[in-house]
C-alpha distance (Angstrom), angle and dihedral (degrees) to the residues before:
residue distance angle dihedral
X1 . . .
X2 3.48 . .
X3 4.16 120.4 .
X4 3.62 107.5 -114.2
X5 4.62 108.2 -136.9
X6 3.66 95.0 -128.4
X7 3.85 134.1 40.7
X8 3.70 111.9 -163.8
X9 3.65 113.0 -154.2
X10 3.64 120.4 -158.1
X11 4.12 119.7 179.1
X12 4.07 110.5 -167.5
X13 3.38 135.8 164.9
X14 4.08 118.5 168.3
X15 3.77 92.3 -3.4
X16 3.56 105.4 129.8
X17 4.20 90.1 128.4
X18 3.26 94.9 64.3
X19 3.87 116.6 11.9
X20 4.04 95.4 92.0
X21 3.70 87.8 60.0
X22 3.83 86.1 58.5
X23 3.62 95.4 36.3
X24 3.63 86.1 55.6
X25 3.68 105.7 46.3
X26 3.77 83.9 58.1
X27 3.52 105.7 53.8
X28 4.16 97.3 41.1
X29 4.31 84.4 52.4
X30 4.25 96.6 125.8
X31 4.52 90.1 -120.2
X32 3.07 108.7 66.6
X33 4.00 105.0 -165.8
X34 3.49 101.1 116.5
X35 3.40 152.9 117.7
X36 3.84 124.5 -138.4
X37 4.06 111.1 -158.5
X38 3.85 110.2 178.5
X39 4.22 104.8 -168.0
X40 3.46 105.9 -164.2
X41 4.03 130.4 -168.2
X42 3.36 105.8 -147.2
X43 3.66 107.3 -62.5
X44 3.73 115.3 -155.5
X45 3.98 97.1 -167.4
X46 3.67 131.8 59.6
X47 3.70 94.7 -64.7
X48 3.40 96.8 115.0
X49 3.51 109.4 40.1
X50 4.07 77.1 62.9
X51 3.50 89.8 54.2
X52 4.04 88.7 49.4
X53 3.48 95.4 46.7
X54 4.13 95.0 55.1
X55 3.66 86.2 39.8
X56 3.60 97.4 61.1
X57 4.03 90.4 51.6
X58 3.27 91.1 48.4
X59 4.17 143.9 48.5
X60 3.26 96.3 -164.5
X61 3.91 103.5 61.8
X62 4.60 109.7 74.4
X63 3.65 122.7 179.7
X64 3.78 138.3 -156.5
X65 3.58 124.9 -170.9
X66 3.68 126.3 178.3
X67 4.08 134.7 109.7
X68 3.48 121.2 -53.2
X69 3.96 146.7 171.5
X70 3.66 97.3 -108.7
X71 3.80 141.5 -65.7
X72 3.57 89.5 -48.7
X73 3.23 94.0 52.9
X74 3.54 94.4 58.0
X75 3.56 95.6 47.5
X76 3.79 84.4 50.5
X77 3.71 81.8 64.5
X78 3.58 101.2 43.3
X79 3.54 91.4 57.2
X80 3.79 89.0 49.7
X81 4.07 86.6 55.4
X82 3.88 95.7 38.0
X83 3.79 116.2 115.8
X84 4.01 96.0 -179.2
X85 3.58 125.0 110.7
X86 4.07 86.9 -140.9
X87 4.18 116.9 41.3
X88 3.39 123.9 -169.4
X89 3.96 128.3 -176.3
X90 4.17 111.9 -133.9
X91 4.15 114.3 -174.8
X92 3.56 116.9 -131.2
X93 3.47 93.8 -113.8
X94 3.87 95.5 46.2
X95 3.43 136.8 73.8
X96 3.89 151.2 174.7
X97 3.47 120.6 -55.9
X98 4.29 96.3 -141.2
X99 3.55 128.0 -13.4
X100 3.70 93.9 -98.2
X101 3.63 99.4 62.9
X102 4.44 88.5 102.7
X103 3.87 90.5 43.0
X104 4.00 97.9 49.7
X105 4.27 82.8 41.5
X106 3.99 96.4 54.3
X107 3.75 90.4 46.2
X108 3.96 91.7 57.4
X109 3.33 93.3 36.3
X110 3.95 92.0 55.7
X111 3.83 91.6 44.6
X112 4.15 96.4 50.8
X113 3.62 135.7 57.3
X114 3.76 92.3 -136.2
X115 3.67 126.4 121.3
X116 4.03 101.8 -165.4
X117 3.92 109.2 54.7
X118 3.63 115.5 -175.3
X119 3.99 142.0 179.9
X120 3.63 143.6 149.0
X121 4.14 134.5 -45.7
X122 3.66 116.4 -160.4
X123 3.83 93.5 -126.3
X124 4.04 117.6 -148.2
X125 3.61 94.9 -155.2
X126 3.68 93.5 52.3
X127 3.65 99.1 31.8
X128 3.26 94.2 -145.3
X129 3.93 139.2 84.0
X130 4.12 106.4 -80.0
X131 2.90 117.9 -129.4
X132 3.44 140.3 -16.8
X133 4.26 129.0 -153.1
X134 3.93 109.2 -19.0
X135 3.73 124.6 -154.4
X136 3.93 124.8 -162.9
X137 3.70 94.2 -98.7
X138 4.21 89.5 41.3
X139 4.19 80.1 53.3
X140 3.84 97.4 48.5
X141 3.48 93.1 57.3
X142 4.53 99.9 39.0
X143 4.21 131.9 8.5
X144 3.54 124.1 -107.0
X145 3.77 100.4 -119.1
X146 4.07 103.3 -95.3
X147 4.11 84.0 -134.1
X148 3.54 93.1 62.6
X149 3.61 97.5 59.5
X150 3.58 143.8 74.2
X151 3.77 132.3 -157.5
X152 3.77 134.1 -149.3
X153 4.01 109.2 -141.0
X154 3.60 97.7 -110.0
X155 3.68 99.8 67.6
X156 3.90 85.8 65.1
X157 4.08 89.3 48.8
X158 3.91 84.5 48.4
X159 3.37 108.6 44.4
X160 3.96 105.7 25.0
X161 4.09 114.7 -123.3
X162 3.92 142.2 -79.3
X163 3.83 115.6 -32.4
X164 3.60 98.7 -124.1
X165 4.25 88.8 -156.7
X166 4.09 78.7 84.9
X167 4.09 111.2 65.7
X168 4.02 94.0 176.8
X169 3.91 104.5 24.4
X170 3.46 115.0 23.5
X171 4.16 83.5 114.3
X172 3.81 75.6 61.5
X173 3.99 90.4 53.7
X174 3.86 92.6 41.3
X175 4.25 91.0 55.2
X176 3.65 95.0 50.8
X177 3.96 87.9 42.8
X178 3.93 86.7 54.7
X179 3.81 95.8 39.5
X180 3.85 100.4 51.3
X181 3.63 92.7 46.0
X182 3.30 92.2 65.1
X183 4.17 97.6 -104.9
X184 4.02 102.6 173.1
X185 3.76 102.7 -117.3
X186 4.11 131.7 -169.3
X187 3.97 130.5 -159.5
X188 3.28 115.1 -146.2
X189 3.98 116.9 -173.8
X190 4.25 86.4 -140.7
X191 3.60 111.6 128.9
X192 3.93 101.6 -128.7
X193 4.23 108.8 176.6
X194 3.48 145.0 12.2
X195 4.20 96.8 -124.7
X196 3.87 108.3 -146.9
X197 3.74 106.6 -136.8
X198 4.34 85.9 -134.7
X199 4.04 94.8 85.1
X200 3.54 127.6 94.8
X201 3.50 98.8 -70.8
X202 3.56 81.1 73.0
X203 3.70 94.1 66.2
X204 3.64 108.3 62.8
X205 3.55 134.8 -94.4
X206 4.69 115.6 -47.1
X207 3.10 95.9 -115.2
X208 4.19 88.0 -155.1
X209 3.77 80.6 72.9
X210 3.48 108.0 36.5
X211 4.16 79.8 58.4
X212 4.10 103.3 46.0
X213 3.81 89.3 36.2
X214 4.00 90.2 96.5
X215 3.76 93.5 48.1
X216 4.38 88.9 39.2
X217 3.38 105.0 49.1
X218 3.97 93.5 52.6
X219 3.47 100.0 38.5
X220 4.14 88.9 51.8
X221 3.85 82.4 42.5
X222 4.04 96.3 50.1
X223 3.96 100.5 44.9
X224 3.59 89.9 39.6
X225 4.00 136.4 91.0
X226 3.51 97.0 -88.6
X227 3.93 113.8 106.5
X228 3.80 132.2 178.0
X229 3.74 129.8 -22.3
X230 3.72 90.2 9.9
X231 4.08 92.3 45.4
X232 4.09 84.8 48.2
X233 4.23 97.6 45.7
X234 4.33 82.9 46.8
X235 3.55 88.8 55.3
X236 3.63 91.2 45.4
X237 3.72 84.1 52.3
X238 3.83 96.8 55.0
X239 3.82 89.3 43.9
X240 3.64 91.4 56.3
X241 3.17 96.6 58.8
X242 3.77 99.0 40.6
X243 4.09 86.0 55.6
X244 3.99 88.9 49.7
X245 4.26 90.1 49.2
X246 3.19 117.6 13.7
X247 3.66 142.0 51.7
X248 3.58 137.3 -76.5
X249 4.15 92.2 -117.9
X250 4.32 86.4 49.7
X251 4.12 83.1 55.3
X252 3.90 93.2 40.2
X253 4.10 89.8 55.0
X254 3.84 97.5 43.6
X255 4.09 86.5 46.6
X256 3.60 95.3 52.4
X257 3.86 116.5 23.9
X258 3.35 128.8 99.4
X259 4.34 136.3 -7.7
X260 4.08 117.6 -46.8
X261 3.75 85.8 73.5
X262 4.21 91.4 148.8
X263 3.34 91.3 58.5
X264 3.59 103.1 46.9
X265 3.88 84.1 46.5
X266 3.53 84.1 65.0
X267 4.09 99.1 45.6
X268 3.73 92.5 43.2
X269 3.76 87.8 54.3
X270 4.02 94.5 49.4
X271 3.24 82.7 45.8
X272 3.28 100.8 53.4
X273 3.89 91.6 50.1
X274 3.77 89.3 54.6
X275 3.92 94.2 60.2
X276 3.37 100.9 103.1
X277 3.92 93.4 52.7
X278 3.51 89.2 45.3
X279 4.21 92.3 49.0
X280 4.03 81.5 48.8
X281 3.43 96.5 49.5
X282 4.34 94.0 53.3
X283 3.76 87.9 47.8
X284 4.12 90.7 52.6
X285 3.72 93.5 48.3
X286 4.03 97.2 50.9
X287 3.43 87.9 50.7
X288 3.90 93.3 53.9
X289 3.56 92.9 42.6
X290 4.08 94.4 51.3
């Protein structure tokens, strides 16, 4: 049986207002070499006699439904399931921007050597397009939008799946992982979705993250591709951030735990030298935000 180029992803659960719309924006994209899984956990309104009903039309579209952990969990198991050489992850309440989004993403994708292709999402709760090229220190400090990007199957085989510890940002935890391991990644400045402002970003910050972030980002960062000044100006990065929100003991245990100790020598002394920027900076932002 032939591979299909694209595996769309779609986790639902209780969507049935919005998932035709997504359903929809899929199937009326201009290629049509794709896959449509729909991994459901155990809707209890009409969601999947919608899912039924496009199935039946069409071959393409498959559906699970059983219990799971969470959206991640389900995506877990759609990329188990996916035969594409390309996945991508669409919410239930989101979908494509035009129906050219899959042609103008094959053509990159079959002109690059990249495996993590990312672009824009027209975000409702910003109003505005989010969020333009990222660079490692950009992503170590903010996510790329998990709607704006699209995968090729072996970064799943290479770097395992979601961490399920992380219920609103292991997509978060999966980026860095594929950044600092040196995962070639292109921007391209194509709108992909509409992002409904209902998801998880909704919900506050996962607060499993927010706490193993420290200890994370530097241990992605260490046993990854990065070397020298570029490791050291990272690390700087992370420690940054860590000084403008977290604790002085979270700082203390990334600083002086385990091997690479050269090297965070080095970042803790550019870091260091940037304090008084950085104690700038904090005092600038409250007074915008008041």
């Amino acid at each position: 049986m032939k591979t299909p180029f694209f595996s769309v992803i779609v986790a639902t659960f209780n969507a049935d207002k919005t998932l035709e719309k997504a359903i929809s924006s899929v199937l009326s994209q201009r290629f049509s070499d794709f896959e449509l899984l729909v991994i459901d956990g155990q809707s209890t309104d009409n969601t999947l006699n919608i899912v039924r009903r496009f199935a039946a039309a069409d071959k393409r579209i498959k559906f699970l439904s059983e219990a799971d952990k969470g959206i991640y969990d389900a995506m877990n198991k759609g990329v188990r399931r996916a035969t594409g050489q390309w996945l991508y992850f669409l919410g239930g309440d989101d979908f494509f921007y035009s129906d050219d989004v899959l042609e103008k993403i094959q053509l990159i994708a079959k002109q690059t050597n990249a495996s993590f292709i990312y672009g824009n999402v027209w975000s409702e709760q910003y109003e505005r397009l989010y969020d333009g090229m990222f660079t490692t220190s950009r992503l170590l400090t903010r996510n790329i939008c998990h709607q704006a990007i699209f995968y090729n199957s072996n970064v799943f085989s290479q770097l395992g799946y979601y961490d399920l510890a992380y219920k609103q940002e292991a997509d978060y935890d999966f980026n860095l992982r594929c950044w600092l391991n040196g995962i070639k990644t292109i921007f391209t400045p194509v709108t992909i979705a509409f992002y409904a402002a209902g998801g998880l970003s909704g919900k506050g910050r996962d607060v499993a993250f927010v706490n193993d972030y420290p200890s994370v980002a530097v241990s992605y960062l260490l046993n990854g591709n990065k070397k020298g000044i570029s490791r050291a100006a990272n690390l700087a990065t992370i420690f940054r951030k860590i000084l403008l929100r977290y604790s002085f003991s979270k700082l203390k245990t990334v600083v002086f735990s385990g091997g690479h100790n050269a090297i965070k020598a080095i970042a803790f002394f550019y870091m260091l030298l940037s304090l008084p920027f950085v104690f700038f900076y904090s005092i600038l932002r409250k007074k915008s935000i008041a």
